[in-house]
N, C-alpha and C positions, 0 to 999 in steps of 0.2 A: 578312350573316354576322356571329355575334356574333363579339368580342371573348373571346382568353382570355385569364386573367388568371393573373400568373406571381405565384408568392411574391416572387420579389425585389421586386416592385412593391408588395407588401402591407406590408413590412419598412420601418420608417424606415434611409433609405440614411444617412444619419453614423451610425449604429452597428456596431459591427463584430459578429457573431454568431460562438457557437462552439458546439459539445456538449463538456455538462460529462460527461467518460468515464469517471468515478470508479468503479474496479474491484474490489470486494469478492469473495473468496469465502468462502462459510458452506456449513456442515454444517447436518444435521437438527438439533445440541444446541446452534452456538454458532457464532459469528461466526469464523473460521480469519485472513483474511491481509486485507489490507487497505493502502492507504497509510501508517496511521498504527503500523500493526505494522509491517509494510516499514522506517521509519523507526526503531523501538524498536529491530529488531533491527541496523539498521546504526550505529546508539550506541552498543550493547553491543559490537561488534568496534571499534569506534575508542575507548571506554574503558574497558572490561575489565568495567564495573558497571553494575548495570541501576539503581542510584540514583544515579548520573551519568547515565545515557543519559535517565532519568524527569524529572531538574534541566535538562540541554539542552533538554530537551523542553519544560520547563513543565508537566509531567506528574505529578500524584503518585507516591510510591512503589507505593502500595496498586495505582492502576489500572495502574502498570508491570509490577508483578509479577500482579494478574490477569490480565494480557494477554498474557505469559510461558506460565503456567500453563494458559491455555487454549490456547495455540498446541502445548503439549508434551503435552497431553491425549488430542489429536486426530491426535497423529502415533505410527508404530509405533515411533520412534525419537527419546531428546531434543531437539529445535530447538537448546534455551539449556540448557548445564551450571553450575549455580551451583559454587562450593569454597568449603571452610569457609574460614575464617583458619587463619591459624597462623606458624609462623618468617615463612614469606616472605609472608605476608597470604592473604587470600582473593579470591575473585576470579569472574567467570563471561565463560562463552565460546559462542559460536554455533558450532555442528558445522557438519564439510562440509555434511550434510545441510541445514541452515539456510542456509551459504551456494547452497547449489542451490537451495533454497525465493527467496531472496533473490533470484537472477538471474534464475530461470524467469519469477517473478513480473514482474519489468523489462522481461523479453524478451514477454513475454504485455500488459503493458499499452502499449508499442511498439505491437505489432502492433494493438492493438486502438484506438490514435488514430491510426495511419494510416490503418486501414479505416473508421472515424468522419470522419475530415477530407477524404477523398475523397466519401464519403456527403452531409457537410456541403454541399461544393461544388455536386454534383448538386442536391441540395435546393433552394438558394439560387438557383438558374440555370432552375428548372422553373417 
């Protein structure tokens, strides 16, 4: 009787293995949400400015506000409100709707590395 031969056994055992579950989604025109937008737009609620949130980041301005710009493109309703200056300065703000975007997005990549980590297990044990 042959011998079956299990992954865990093909795998060097000191390494720990994971799945990388990095969660993008895109449209037909353009890349929509992502970790790294996820991220832009929770800078811009903890500093009011997407050239703050793009400086935390180590971000340029240019690809902060292209990445704004695309997210507010694709949606029926603004993501990110810029305001001018003025008396009391200028400023921008994430709508509810951004913060909904924001959590769904959390709750969506949740779910999809626990169902990834139990997969992983399976995998590694067959």
């Amino acid at each position: 009787m042959k011998n079956k031969m299990l992954i865990k056994d093909i795998l060097n055992p000191s390494m720990t293995f994971h799945i990388n579950d990095m969660l993008r989604i895109e449209s037909t025109n353009d890349r929509f949400l992502g970790p790294g937008r996820i991220e832009l737009l929770e800078k811009i609620i903890e500093t009011g400015s997407i050239s703050q949130a793009a400086k935390l980041m180590g971000m340029s301005y240019k690809k902060a506000w292209d990445s704004i710009h695309s997210i507010n493109q694709q949606t029926v309703t603004p993501i990110v409100i810029t305001q001018a200056g003025g008396e009391k300065g200028g400023g921008t703000i994430v709508t509810d709707e951004g913060k909904l975007l924001i959590a769904s997005f959390k709750q969506l990549h949740a779910d999809i590395r626990l169902y990834f980590s139990e997969k992983i297990e399976t995998f590694l044990q067959s």
